[in-house]
N, C-alpha and C positions, 0 to 999 in steps of 0.2 A: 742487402735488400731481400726481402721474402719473396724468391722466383713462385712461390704458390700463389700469394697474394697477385701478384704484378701479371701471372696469367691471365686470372680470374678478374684483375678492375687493374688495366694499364693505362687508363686517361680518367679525368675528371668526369667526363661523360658517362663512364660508365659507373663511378663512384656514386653519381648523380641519379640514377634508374636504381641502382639500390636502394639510396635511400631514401628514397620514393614510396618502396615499399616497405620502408621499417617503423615510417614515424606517422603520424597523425597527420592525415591529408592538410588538414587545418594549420597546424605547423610546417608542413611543409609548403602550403602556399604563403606563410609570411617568409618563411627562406628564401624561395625561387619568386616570387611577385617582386614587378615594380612599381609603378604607379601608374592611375589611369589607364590606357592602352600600352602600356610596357615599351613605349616606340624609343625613348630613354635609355631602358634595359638593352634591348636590344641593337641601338645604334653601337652602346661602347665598344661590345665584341666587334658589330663587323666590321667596323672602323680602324679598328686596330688590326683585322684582318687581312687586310687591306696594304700593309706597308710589306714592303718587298727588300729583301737582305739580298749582297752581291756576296759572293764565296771565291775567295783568292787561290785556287790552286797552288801555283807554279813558283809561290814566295818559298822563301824559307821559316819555317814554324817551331819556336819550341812548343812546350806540355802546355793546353789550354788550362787556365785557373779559371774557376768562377768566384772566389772568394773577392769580397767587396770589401772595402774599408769607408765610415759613415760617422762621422761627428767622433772621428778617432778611435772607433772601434772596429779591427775586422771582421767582419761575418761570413760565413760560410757560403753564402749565396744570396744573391741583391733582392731577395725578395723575404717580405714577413709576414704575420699574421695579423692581419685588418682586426678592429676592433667591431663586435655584436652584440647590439644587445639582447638582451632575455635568451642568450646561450641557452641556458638549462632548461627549457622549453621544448628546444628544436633536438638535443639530446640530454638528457642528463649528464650529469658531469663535464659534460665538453670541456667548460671553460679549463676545467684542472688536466684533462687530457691534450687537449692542443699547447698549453702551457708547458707543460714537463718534453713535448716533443717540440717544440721549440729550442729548449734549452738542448735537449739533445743534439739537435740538427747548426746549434750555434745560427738562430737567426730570429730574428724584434720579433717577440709579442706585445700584443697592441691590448689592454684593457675597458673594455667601457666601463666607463660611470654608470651605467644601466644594466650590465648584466648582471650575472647569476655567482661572481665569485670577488670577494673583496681584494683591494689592495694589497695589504700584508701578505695575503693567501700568495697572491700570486707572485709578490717579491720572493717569498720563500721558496716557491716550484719555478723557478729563473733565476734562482742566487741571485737574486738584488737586480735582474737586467730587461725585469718587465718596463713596459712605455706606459705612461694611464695619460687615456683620453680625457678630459673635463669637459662634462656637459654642465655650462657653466648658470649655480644658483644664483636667484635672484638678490637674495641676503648674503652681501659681502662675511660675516663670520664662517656661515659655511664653505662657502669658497678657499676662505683662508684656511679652517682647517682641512679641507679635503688638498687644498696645497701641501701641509704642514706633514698630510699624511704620508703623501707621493716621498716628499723629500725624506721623512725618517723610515722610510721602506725602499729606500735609494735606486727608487725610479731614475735611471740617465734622463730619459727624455718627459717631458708635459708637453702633450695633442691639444690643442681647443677646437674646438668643434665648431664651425661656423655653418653650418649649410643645413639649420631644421629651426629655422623662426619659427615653424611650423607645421605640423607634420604635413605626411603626404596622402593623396586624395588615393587607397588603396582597393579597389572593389572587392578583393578577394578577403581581405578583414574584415570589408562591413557583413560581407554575406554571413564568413563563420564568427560573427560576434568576439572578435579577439581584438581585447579592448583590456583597459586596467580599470574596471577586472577584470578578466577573462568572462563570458557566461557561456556555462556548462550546457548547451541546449542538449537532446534527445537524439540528435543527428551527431553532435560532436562527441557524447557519451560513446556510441555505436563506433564512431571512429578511434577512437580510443582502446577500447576492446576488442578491435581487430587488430590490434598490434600490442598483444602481449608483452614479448621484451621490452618495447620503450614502457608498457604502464609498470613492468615490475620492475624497473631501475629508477622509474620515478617515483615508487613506491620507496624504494631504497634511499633517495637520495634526498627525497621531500619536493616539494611543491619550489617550485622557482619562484627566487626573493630575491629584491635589489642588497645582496649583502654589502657592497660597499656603503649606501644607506642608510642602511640599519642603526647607525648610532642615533641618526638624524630625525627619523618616522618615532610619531608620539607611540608612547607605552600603550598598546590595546585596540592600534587603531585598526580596520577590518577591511578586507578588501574591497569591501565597496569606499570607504572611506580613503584607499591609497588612492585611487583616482583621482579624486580631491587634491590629495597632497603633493602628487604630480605638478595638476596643473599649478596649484600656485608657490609651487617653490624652484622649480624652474621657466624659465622664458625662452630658453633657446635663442637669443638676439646675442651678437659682440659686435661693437665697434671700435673704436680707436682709443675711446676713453676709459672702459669698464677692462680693456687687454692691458692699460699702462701698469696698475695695480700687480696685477697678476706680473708681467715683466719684472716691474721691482722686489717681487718678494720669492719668483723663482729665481733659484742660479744656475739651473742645468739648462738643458738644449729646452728651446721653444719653438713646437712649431702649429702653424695653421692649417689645420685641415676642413677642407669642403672648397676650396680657393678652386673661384671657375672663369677669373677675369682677369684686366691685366691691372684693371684699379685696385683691387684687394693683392695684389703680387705688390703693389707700388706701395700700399699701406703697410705692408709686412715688412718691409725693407726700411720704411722710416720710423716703426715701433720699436725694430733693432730683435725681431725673430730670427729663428738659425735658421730654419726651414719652411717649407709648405708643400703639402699633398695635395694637386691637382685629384681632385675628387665631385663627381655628383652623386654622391651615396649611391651608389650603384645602382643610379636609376631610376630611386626611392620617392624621390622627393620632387623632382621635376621633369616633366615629359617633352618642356618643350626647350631641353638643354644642350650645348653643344657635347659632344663625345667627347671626354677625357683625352681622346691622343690628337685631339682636334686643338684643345684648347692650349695642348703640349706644344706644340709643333709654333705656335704663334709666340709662346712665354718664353720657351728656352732661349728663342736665337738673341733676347734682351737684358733678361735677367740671372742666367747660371753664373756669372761670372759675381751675384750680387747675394744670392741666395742658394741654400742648398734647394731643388726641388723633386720632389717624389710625386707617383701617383699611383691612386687607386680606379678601380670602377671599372669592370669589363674584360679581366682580364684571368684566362682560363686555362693555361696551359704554359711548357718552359717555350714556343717558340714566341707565344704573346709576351711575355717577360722579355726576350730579346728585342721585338720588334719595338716595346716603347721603350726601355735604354737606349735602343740605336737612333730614338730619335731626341734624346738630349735629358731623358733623366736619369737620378741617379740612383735611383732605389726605386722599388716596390712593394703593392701590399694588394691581399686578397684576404675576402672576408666568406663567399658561398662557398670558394671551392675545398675549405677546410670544414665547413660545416658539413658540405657534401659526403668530406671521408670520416669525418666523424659518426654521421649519423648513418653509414654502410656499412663501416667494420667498430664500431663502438670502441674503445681503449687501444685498440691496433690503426685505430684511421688516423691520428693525425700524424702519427712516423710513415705511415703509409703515404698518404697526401704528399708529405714534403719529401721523400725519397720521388716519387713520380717527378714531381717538378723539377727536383734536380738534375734530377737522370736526364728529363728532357731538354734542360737548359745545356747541360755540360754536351749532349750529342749536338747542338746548333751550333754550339762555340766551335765544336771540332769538325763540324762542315765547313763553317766559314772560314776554318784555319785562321783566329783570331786567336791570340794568345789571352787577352784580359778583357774584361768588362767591359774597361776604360776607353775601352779601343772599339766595340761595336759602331758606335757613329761612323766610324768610318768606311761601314758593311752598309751606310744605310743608301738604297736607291731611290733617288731622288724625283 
């Protein structure tokens, strides 16, 4: 770990105030924004805040592991990289940088269907062990080939994305016009130009594009016309009947993500999904939702034994990593706080990022004198 770096930015927090000042106020309010009054955003963290670990002295301990093992695969630490869209926005290149430190760090990178880097791209910068979200088209061909793609770029796992029928009521969007297409006002121009480095590497790297897309969008169409093509070729809706399809033509792991009830855990189980990510998009979409460790705490003590479950949403640090494991799940995923180190140390932020969290999770384990993962629940005070 770079003792220089970890001086200078040892928490998320403060990865976060830098890059504050490195990127476009405008982008950074679609990063850091929730929805509405943020009471969403802000519920998940303190929520999770909230749960309280017992620390066993006086047992006897061997070497604490953090390595986790997930649909047969070991990883290096029970926590991945949430999927974003329009990465290349918030920094250039990100997507290919959080990707390759990923693979470094031995832990899931998670793909939108919406960002800024295709399929293939990312199988190839993860030897084959990127996850791709599906933000599922309306036209069954697309679907299928954005299936066909996952599988011959030997994606392990397909994400569907349940939790954006429709987007979220943002203020902070509507103000700075960031929208598909983006409008360049006078105000956003002047924001732009105050941050040199991010416009010379988006000079470098080009204009943020749905490249996994791109096969799909007509020859010539123009950004005012992507808008269009947005809305009618996706719907953001899944039910029971339009996920059967999809089941039958994927053979790797399946899982649900945006899952914030006990009826969508109950559907998931009789679709015959491996998994589901306890998630409210981190706040994005609904203000008036329960907390992700809220809706943990109610799910596990019914369904772990039926389903794998994960969760995203709120979660900022290696002691928040511990506190929702110890209450019954079995993985994790963070999507600001990697954008945070990306967009503070640029090409050094996402090995940066994921050593922080390490570091912090493996010094919790070794308070608690917990040897595994697996075993947190049993640190947890009730």
């Amino acid at each position: 770990m770079n003792l220089d770096l970890l001086s200078k930015y040892p928490s998320i927090d403060d990865l976060r105030i830098k890059a504050k000042k490195r990127i476009p106020p405008f982008a950074f309010d679609y990063l850091d924004g929730g929805c509405n009054e943020d009471v969403s955003l802000k519920r998940n963290t303190s929520e999770i805040r909230e749960v309280l670990l017992e620390p066993r002295y006086l047992r006897n301990k061997g070497k604490s592991s953090i390595k986790t093992t997930l649909f047969g695969k070991k990883y290096d630490a029970p926590f991945g990289i949430a999927p974003v869209g329009l990465q290349g926005l918030m920094w250039p290149n990100s997507s290919e940088i959080l990707a390759k430190a990923a693979c470094k760090h031995n832990i899931p990178f998670l793909l939108s269907t919406v960002t800024t880097m295709d399929i293939e791209r990312a199988s190839e910068l993860t030897e084959g062990n990127a996850w791709f979200q599906l933000y599922n088209p309306i036209k069954d061909s697309m679907r299928n080939d954005l299936i066909d793609r996952a599988s011959v770029a030997e994606c392990p796992v397909l994400v569907l994305l349940s939790d954006v029928p429709t987007f979220g009521y943002r203020p902070r969007d509507y103000k700075n016009h960031l929208a598909i297409p983006p409008k360049m006002t006078i105000k956003n121009i002047f924001q732009v130009l105050s941050r040199p480095t991010w416009a010379a590497r988006t000079l470098r790297y080009g204009i943020p594009s749905f490249k996994t897309l791109k096969p799909y969008i007509p020859e010539g169409t123009t950004l005012r016309q992507l808008g269009y093509f947005m809305d009618k070729t996706f719907s953001g809706k899944l039910n029971k009947e339009n996920i059967k399809p999809i089941r039958d033509r994927w053979k790797g792991k399946l899982i649900l993500k945006g899952v914030a009830s006990e009826r969508d855990v109950q559907d998931a189980i009789k679709i015959g999904l491996d998994g589901i990510i306890l998630s409210n998009h981190g706040g994005r979409q609904l203000d008036a939702s329960e907390s992700t460790i809220h809706v943990l705490k109610r799910i596990q003590e019914k369904y772990s034994s039926q389903i794998e479950i994960m969760l995203d949403s709120g979660l900022r640090s290696g002691p928040d990593i511990a506190r929702v494991i110890a209450n019954g799940a079995k993985f994790t995923f963070m999507g600001r706080s990697f954008m945070y180190g990306v967009a503070a140390l640029g090409d050094r932020g996402g090995d940066h990022t994921i050593s922080i969290l390490k570091k912090q999770f493996q010094q919790v384990m070794d308070q608690l004198c917990c040897e595994r993962v697996s075993d947190l629940p049993s640190h947890l005070i009730k």
